[in-house]
C-alpha positions, 0 to 999 in steps of 0.5 A: 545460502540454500543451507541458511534459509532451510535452516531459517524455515526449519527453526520457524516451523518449530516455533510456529509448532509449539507457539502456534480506501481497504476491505475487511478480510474479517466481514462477518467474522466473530469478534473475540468479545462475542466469543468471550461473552457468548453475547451475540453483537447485533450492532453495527455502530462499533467495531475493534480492529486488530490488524497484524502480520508477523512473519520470521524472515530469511533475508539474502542479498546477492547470493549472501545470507544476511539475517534471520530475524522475527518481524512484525512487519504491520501492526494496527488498530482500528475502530468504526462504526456507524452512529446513525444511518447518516454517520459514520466514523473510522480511525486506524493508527499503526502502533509501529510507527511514530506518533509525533505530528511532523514538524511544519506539517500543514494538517497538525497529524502524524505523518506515519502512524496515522493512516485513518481518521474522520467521519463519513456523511451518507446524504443519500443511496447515492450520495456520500462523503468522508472527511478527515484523514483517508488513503488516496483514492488511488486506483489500482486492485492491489491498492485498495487492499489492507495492508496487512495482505501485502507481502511486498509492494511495488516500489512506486506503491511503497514510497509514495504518501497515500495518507492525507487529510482533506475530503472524499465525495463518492456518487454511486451512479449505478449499481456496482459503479462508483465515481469518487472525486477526492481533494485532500492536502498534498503532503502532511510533513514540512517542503524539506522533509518532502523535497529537500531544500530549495523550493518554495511552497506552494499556496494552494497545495493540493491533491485532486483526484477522479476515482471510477470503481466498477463492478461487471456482474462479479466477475470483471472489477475495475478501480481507475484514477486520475490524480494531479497534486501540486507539489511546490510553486511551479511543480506539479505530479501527475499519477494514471493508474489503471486496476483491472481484476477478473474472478472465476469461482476458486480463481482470481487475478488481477493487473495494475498499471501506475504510470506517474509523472512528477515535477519534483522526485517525490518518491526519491527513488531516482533522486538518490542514483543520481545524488540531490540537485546543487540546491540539496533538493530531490530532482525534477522531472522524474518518471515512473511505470510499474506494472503488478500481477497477482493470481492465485488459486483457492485449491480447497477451503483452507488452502490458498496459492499465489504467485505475483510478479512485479516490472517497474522502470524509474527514470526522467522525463526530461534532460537537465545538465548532466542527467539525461532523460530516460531510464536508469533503472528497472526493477523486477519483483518476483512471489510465491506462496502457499497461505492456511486458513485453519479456521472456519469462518476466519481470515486468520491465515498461516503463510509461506511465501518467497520474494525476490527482488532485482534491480537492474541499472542502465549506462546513464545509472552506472556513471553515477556508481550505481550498480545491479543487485538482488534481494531474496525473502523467505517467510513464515508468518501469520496475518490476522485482522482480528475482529476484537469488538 
């Protein structure tokens, strides 16, 4: 396997060789039709988005090669601006994704390859909204990061639904300190492409959610939330995260705690060690904790080091028949990576980075035939939100 991901890494660097909410990696950037035109943009009521990561990957799985393949793992565009200096408007949609609205879905949209799409009111300095499809304002650092900068997400992070339609109603209460009160609809697709068969809809389904952003002087940054979603009549989800960031000059790191608790298995993840209940619906009562850190290291101008870890238990909350409450699985999550930025004044950035995964599975897990297993990547890639207009 060692002689399979050299190889991998070695056939990549020759192809790179002769081939060569979220935050804007690319503030103040050029865009490519200033460059073109040499006409210098002074406006800000439009700007063109293209949103990439492209890597080779090495894949193994339990000590086993698996493939080696190309994988544009994010592609997207988008487009914002402001209109005046009360609207505002932003869209981005995933070109990878399916752009067929869900069937049965109660906001009309796609579910997967739109991520944003609606206007921003600024009623004041200290007033503002956001109308239409958003990411949940849920807190954590890694949470509010682009996409495209993500090598690998927790799993409780990588399931869950995080783009919806509804309203975002953000008071900024002092300098550096933003309170965020969100409502949006629950889910875009039908109950069963949800939750499976057997429950009934809910009324009012909703998604509330209280978002603090605080920024202490620069160096402490905190994005907390709390959120309670009704999922189907009788069932609700409620989602604690906790994002605490520290920056001191070249260095930064920060620590996210998400602890969800869940009337009906929304993830799955649970729901598919055990099997579906009789009813051919996800499980009820399932609990998750994920714990994610992340530091790195800006050695020079154009160099970048990080490593990430990731800790996360996945069980149930409450007996029910055969299934016992408490953990069935653990996850662990393991990163590495050296990132280039070989242009000044560009987030264009080269990457080479390791990611290992192991799950392991309790007594209660193994009597439903699960059993432990790992995952390791190897990539080398690029990631690139180039500004275009």
């Amino acid at each position: 396997m060692k002689k399979s991901i050299i190889l991998g890494v070695m056939l990549c660097m020759a192809f790179t060789a002769n081939a060569q909410q979220d935050k804007d990696a690319s503030a103040g950037e050029q865009s490519l039709f200033e460059k073109v035109t040499k006409i210098e943009n002074k406006q800000d009521n439009f700007h063109f988005l293209l949103n990439m990561n492209n890597s080779f990957d090495v894949n193994q799985g339990d000590g086993k090669f698996q493939n080696a393949k190309f994988n544009m793992r994010q592609l997207r565009i988008e487009a914002k601006g402001n209109i005046n200096e009360t609207f505002s408007f932003r869209w981005r949609q995933r070109l990878n994704r399916n752009n067929s609205p869900a069937p049965d879905g109660i906001d009309n949209m796609p579910t997967s390859s739109i991520d944003v799409a609606g206007i921003g009111v600024k009623v004041s300095d200290a007033f503002s909204m956001f109308l239409g499809k958003q990411c949940a304002a849920y807190g954590g650092i890694e949470f509010d990061l682009n996409p495209i900068e993500i090598y690998e997400y927790s799993d409780m992070v990588d399931y869950m639904s995080n783009f919806l339609t509804g309203a975002n109603f953000q008071f900024q209460l002092a300098p550096g300190h933003q309170l965020q009160l969100q409502i949006l609809d629950s889910r875009s697709a039908s109950m069963n492409d949800m939750y499976g068969a057997g429950y009934e809809q809910s009324k009012v389904p909703l998604l509330y959610t209280v978002n603090w952003n605080g920024n202490f002087g620069g160096v402490f940054n905190t994005r907390w939330s709390y959120s309670i979603m009704s999922q189907a009549k009788g069932h609700q989800s409620h989602y604690l995260a906790l994002g605490n960031e520290v920056t001191v000059n070249n260095f930064d790191a920060f620590f996210d705690v998400m602890y969800m608790r869940e009337g009906i298995d929304r993830e799955g993840i649970v729901s598919s060690i055990v099997g579906n209940n009789a009813m051919g619906g996800h499980q009820n009562d399932a609990e998750y904790l994920s714990l994610v850190m992340k530091a790195q290291y800006r050695f020079s101008p154009q160099w970048n080091f990080f490593v990430k870890g990731m800790l996360e238990n996945e069980g149930f909350s409450k007996d029910n028949g055969n299934i016992k409450k408490g953990k069935y699985r653990t996850a662990y999550g393991y990163l590495a990576g050296l990132e280039f930025y070989p242009l000044k004044n560009s987030n264009l950035h080269f990457f080479l980075t390791y990611v290992g995964r192991h799950y392991s599975y309790t007594d209660k897990a193994k009597a439903f035939g699960a059993d432990n297993y790992s995952t390791n990547r190897i990539s080398l890639g690029y990631i690139w939100q180039l500004p275009m207009f």
